[in-house]
N, CA, C and O atoms as a DFTB+ gen file, in Angstrom:
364 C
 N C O
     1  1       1.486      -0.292      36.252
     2  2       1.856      -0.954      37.486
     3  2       2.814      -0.056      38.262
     4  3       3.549       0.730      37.664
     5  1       2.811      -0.158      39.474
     6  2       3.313       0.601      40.284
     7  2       4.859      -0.365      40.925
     8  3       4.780      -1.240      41.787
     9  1       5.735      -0.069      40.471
    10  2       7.256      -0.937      41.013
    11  2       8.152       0.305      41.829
    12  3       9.065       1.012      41.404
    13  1       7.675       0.269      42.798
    14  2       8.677       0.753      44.263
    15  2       8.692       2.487      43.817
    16  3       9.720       3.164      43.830
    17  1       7.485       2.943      43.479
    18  2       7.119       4.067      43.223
    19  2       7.204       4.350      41.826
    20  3       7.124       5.570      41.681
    21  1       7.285       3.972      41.129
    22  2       8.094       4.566      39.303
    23  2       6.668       3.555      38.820
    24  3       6.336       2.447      39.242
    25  1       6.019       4.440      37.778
    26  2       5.110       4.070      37.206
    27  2       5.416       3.296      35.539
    28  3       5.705       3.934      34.527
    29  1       5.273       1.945      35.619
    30  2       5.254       0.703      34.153
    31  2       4.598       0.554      33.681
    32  3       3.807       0.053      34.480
    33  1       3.930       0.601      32.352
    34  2       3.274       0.154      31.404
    35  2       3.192      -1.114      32.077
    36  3       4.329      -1.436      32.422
    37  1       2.174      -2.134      32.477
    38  2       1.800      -3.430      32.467
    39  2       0.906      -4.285      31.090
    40  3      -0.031      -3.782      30.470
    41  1       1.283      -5.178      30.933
    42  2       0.406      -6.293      29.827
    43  2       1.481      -6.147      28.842
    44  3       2.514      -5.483      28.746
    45  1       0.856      -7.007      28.152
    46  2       1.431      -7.926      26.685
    47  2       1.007      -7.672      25.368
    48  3      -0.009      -7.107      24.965
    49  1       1.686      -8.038      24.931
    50  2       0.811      -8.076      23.260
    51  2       1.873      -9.299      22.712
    52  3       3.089      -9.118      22.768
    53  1       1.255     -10.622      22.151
    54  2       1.827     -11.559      21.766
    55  2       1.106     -11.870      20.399
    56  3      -0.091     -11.790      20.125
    57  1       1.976     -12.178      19.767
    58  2       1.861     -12.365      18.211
    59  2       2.645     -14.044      17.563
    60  3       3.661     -14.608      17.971
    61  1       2.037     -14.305      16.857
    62  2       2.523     -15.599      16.652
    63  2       1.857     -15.524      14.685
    64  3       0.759     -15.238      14.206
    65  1       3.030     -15.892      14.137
    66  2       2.392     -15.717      12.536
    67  2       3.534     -16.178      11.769
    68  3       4.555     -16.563      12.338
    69  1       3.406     -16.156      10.417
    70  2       4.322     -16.874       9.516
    71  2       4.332     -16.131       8.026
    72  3       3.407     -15.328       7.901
    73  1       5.116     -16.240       6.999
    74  2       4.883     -15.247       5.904
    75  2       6.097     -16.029       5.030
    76  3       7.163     -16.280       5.592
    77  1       5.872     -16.396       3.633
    78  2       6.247     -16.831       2.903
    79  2       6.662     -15.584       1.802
    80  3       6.148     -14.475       1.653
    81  1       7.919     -16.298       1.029
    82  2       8.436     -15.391      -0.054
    83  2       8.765     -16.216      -0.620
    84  3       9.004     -17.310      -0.107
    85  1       8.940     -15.847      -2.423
    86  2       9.333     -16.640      -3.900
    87  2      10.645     -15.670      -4.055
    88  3      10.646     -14.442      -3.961
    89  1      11.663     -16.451      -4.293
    90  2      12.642     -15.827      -5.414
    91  2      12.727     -15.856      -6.639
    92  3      12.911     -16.865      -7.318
    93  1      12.595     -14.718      -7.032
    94  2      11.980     -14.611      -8.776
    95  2      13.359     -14.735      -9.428
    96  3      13.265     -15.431     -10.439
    97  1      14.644     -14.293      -9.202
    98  2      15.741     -14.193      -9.824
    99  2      16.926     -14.825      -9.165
   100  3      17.563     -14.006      -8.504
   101  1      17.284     -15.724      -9.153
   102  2      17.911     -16.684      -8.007
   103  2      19.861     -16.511      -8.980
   104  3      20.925     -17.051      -8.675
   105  1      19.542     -15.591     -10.069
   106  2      21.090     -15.746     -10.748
   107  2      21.674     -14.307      -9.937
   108  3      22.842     -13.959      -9.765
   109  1      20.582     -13.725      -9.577
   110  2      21.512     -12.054      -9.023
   111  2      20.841     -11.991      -7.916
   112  3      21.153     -10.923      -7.389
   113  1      19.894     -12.691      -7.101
   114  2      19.974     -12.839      -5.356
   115  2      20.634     -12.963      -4.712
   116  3      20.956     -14.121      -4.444
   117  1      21.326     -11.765      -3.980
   118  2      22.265     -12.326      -3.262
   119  2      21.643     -12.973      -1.640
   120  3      20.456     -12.865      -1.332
   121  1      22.621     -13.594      -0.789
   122  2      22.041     -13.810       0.521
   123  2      21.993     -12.832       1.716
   124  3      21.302     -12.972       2.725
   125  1      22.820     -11.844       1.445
   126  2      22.596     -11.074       2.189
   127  2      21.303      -9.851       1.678
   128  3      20.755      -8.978       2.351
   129  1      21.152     -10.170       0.462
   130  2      19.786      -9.242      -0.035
   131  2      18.348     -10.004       0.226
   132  3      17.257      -9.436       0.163
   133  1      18.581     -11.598       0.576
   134  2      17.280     -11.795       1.000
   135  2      17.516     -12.112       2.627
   136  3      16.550     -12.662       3.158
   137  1      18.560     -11.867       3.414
   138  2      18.507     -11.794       4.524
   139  2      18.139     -10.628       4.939
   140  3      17.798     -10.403       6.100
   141  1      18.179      -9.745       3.977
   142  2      17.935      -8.033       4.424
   143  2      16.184      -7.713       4.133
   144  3      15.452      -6.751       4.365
   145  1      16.019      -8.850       3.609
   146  2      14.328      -8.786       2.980
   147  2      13.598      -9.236       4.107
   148  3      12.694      -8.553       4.588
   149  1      14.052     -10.745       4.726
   150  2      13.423     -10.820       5.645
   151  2      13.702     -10.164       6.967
   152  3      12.701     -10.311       7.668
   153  1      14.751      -9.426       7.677
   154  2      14.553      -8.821       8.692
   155  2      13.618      -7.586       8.031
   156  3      12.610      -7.349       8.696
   157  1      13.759      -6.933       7.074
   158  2      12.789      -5.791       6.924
   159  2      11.404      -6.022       6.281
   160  3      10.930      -5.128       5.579
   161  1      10.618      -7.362       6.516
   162  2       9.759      -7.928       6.710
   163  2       9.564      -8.411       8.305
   164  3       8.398      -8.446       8.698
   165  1      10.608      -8.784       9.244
   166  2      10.198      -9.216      10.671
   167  2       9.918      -7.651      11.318
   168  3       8.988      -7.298      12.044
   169  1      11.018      -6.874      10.810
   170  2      10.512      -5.314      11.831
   171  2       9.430      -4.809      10.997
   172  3       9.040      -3.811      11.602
   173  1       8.844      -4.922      10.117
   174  2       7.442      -4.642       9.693
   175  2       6.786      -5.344      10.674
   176  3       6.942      -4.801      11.768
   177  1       6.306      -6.054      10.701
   178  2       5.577      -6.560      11.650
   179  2       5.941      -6.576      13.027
   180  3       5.027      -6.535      13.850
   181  1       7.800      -6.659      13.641
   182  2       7.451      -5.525      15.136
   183  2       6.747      -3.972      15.005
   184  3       6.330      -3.424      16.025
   185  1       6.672      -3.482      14.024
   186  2       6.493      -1.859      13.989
   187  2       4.900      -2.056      14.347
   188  3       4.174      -1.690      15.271
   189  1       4.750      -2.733      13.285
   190  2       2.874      -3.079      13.265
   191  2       2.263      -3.278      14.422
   192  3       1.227      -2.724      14.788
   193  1       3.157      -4.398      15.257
   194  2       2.799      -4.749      16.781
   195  2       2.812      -3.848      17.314
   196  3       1.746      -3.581      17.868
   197  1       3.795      -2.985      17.463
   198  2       3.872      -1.887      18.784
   199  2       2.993      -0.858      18.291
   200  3       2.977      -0.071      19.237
   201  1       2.146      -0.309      17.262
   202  2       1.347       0.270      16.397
   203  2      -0.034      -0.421      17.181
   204  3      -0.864       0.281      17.759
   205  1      -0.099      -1.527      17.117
   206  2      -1.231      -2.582      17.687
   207  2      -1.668      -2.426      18.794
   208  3      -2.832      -2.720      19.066
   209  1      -0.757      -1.887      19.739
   210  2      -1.192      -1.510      21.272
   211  2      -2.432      -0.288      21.582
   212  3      -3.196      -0.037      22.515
   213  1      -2.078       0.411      19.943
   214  2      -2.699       1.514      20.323
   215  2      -4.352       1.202      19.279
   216  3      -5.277       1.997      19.115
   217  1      -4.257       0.228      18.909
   218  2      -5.257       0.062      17.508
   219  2      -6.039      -1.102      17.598
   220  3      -6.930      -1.214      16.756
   221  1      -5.885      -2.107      18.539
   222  2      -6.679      -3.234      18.869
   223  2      -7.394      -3.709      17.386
   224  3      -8.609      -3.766      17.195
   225  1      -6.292      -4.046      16.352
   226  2      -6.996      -4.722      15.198
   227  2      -7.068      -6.258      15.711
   228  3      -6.439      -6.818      16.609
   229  1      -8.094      -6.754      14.790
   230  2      -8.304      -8.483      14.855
   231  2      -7.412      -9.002      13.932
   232  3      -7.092      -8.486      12.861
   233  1      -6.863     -10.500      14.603
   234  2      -6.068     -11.053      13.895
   235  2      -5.562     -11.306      11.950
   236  3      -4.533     -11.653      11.369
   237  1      -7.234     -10.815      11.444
   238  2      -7.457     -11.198      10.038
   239  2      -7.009      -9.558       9.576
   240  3      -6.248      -9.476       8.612
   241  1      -7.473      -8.237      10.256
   242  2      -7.056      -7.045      10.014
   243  2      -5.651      -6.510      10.175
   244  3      -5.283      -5.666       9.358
   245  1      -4.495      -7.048      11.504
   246  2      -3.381      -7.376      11.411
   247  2      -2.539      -8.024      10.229
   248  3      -1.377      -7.800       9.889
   249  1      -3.416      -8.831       9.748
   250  2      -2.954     -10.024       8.837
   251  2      -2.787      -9.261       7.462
   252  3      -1.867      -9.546       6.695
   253  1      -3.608      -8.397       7.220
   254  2      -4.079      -7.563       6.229
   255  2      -2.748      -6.873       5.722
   256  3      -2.135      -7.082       4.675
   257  1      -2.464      -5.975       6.775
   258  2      -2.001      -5.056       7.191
   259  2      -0.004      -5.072       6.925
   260  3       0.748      -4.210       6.470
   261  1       0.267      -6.520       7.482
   262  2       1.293      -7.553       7.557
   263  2       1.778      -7.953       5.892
   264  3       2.906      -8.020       5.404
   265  1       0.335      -8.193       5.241
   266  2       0.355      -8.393       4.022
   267  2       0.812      -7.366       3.314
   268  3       1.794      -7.466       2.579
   269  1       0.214      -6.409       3.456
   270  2       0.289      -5.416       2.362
   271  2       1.678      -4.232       2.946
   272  3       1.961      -3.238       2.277
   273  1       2.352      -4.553       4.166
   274  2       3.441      -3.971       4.343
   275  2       4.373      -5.412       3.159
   276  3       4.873      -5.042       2.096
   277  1       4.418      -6.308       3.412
   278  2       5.897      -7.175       2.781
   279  2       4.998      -7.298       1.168
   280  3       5.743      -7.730       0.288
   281  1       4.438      -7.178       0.980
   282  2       4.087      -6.951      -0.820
   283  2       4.843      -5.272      -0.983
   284  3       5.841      -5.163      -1.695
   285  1       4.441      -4.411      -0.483
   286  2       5.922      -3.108      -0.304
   287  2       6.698      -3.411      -0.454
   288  3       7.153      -3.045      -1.537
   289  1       7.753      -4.467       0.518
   290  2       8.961      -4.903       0.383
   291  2       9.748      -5.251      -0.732
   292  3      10.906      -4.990      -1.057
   293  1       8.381      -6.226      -1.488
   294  2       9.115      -7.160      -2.694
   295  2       9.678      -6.366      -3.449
   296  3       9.532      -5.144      -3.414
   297  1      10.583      -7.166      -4.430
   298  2      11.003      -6.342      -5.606
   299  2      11.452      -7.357      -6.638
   300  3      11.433      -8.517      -6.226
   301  1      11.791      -7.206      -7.698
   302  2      12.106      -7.929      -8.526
   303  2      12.629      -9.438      -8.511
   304  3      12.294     -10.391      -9.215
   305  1      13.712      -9.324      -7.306
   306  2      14.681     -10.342      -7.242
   307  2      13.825     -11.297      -6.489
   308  3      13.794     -12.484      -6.816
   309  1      13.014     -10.755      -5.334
   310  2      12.245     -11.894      -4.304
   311  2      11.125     -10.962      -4.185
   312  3      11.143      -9.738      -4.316
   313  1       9.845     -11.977      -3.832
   314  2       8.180     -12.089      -3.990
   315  2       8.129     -11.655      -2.235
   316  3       9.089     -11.614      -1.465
   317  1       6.697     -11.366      -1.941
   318  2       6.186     -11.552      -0.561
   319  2       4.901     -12.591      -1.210
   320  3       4.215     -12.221      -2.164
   321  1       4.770     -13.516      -0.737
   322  2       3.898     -14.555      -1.232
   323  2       2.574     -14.713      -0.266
   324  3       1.511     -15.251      -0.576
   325  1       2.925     -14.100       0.985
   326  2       1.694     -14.010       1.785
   327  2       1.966     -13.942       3.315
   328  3       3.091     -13.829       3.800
   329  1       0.838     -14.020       4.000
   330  2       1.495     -13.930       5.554
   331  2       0.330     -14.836       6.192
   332  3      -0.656     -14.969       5.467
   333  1       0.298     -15.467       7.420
   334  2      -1.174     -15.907       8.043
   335  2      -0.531     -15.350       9.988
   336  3       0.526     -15.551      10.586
   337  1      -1.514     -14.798      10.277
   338  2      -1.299     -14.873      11.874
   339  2      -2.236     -16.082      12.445
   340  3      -3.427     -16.380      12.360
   341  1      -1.201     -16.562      13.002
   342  2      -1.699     -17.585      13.974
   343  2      -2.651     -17.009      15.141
   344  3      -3.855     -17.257      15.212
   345  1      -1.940     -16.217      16.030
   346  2      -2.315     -15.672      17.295
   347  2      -1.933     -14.190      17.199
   348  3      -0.930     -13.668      16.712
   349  1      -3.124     -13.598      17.862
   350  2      -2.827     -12.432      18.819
   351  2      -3.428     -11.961      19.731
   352  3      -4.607     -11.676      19.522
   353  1      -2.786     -11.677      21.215
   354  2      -3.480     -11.624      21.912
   355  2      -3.054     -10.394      22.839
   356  3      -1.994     -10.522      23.453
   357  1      -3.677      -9.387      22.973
   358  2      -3.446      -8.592      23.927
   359  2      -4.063      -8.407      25.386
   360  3      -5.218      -8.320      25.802
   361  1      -2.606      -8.381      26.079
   362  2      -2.799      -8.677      27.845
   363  2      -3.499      -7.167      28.433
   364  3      -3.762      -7.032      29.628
């Protein structure tokens, strides 16, 4: 898009999804170690998105993808139990 001469990237990419985790060891979890699990499970999946612009996967191949980054993540103390995308839609 063209804004008062300076050239913008125009459109979207919207994502809508959900992803479950188990805590396997709940005596030495701390909260800031599964707060650190799930932001480095949410920027997996911003990375993936902005990755997505250039890769036009389908929601179930995203999903895949989503999956098998937060099964990486896990580790002993807490599980990645799965992910589902709701939506994605690129503008």
């Amino acid at each position: 898009a063209d804004v008062f001469g300076d050239a913008y990237p125009a459109g979207g990419l919207w994502l809508e999804y959900s992803f479950t985790y188990r805590i396997l060891d709940q005596d030495s979890l701390t909260v800031g170690e599964r707060d650190a699990f799930l932001q480095q499970v949410m920027q997996a999946a911003q990375t993936l998105l902005e990755e997505e612009q250039e890769q036009g996967h389908t929601e179930q191949e995203f999903q895949a993808l989503l999956d098998m980054a937060g099964k990486e993540l896990a580790n002993e103390k807490i599980g990645f139990t799965g992910c589902e995308v709701n939506y994605l839609e690129k503008e």
